[in-house]
N, C-alpha and C positions, 0 to 999 in steps of 0.2 A: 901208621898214624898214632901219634902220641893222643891216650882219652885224656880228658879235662877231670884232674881229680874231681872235683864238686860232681861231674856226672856220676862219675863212681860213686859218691857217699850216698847221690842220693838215689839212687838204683839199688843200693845194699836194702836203704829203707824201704823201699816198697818189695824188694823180693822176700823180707822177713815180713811184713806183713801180710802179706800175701801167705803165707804159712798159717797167720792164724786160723784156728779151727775150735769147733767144737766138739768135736771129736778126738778121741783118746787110743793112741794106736794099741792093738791089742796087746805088743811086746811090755807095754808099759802099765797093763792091770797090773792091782794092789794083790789081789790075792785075797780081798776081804768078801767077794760074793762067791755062791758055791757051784755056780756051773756058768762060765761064760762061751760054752759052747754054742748056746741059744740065743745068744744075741744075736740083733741084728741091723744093719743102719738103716733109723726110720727118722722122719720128719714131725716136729712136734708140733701142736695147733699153732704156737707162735712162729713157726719156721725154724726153727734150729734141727742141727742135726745129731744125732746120738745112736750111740747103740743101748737097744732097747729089747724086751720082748715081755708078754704079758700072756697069762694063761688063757688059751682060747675061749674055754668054759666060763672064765671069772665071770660071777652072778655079781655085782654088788647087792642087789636086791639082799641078799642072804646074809647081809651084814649091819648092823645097827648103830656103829662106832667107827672110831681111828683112834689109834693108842700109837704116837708118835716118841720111839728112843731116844733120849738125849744123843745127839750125834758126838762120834769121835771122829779122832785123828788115826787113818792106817796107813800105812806106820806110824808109830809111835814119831811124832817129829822132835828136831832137836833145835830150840831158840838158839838165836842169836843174836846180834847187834841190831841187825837188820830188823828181823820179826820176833818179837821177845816170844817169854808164856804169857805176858798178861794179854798181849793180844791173841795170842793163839785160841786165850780162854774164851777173850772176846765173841770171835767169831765163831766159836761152835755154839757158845749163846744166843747170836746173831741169828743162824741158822736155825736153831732149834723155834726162836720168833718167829722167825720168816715162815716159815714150814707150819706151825701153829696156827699164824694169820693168816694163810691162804686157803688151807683145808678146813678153818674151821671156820669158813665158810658156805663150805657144801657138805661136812658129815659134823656131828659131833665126834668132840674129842673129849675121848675117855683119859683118867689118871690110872688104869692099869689095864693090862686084854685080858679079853675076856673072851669065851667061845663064839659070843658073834660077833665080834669084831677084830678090823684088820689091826695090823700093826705095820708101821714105817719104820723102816731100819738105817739112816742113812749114816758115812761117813764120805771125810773130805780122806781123798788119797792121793797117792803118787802121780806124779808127770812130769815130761822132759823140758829141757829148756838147753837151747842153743846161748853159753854164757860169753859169745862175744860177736853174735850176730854171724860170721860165714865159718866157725869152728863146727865139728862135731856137735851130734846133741849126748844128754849125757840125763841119766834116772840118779833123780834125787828124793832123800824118803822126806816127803814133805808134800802139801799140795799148792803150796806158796812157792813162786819160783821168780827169779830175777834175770831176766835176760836185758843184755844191754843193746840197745840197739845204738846204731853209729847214724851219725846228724849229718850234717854237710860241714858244721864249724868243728866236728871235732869232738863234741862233747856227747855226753852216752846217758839217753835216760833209761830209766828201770823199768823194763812190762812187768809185769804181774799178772800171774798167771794161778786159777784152783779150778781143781776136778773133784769131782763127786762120785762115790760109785753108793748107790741105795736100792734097798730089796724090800718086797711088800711080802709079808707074812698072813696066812691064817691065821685066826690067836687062837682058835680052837685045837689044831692040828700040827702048826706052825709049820705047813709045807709053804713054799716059796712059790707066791703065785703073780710075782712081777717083779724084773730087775730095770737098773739102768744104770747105765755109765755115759758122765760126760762132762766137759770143763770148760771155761771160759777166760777173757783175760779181764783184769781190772785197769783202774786209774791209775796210768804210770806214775813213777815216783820218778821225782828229779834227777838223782845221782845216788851213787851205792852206798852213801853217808845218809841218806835220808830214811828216815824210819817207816817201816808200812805201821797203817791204821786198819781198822773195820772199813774206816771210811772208803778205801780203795776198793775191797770186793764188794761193800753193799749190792751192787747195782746188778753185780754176778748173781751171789745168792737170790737176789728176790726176783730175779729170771727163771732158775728153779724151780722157788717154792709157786711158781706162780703158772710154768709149765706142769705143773705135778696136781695142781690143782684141776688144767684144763683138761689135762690128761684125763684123769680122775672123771668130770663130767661129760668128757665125750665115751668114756665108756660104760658108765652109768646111764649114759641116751640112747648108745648105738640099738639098734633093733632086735 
């Protein structure tokens, strides 16, 4: 039995969809936190999933502040047509807000650490992207990614796709007393001519900074 191409096209879309995830296979860590041995896939108060783990002991009690890093890029990424620097610059700006406004809502944030207080280390890193929808997937150092996905008419719009790996520091000691890695996708862009914006991951990022927050109060409550 001969398929109905149009079946096909649109069966490719949903089996890529279906792929999405928030979750970042371990082959594809950046290499920017220092033990991902201890991770582990956990459920955030908003439902997402990530690999995660936080020091059993962590008091917050014992802390007075948050001194949040201006986040980077790891790898180093490299602009292009697509995603310039001025947006690149953009969005660790973005982040660095996002991240600002949701925690400094439940701790103060300090302009440098201090021995009682934590610090937030976060950077946007690497992840894979399937760039013709049933091809291979393939690690690109970048955490902005363009996968095309195929339509039923033919035409291929742009996922977009950032991952995050961030570690929570003592500022006294600066042992590592919570990590997490995890990614999401943003507002597809039309066609591989079309520029990404901030605009496209907003909605990522402040899912984030917004789990890191809740994060943050349900283990400042737990008993």
């Amino acid at each position: 039995m001969r398929l109905n191409p149009l079946v096909v096209s649109f069966s490719a879309i949903l089996t890529l969809g279906g792929c999405s995830s928030t979750m970042v296979e371990p082959s594809h860590y950046s290499g920017f936190l220092p033990n991902y041995s201890v991770l582990q896939e956990q459920e955030t108060v908003s439902g997402a999933k990530v690999a995660r783990w936080v020091e059993p002991s962590l008091d917050l009690s014992r802390y007075n502040s948050l001194y949040i890093e201006p986040s980077q890029f790891h790898p180093k990424p490299h602009p292009s047509q697509q995603i310039s620097q001025a947006t690149l610059d953009e969005i660790t700006r973005y982040y660095d807000t996002a991240l600002r406004r949701e925690m400094g809502s439940v701790v103060r944030i300090t302009d440098s650490p201090a021995a009682d207080s934590l610090v937030l280390r976060p950077a946007i890193t690497a992840v894979s992207t399937s760039t013709e929808g049933l091809k291979p997937y393939e690690v690109i150092p970048i955490a902005l990614v363009v996968a095309a996905t195929t339509t039923a008419i033919g035409t291929r719009d742009q996922e977009v796709q950032i991952a995050t790996e961030a570690m929570v520091l003592d500022g006294g000691t600066s042992k590592v007393v919570a990590e997490v890695v995890r990614k999401g996708t943003g507002t597809s862009l039309e066609n591989k001519e079309t520029a990404l914006t901030v605009q496209n991951i907003k909605p990522v990022i402040d899912g984030w900074a917004k789990d890191m927050r809740l994060s943050y109060e349900q283990i400042r409550n737990k008993p």
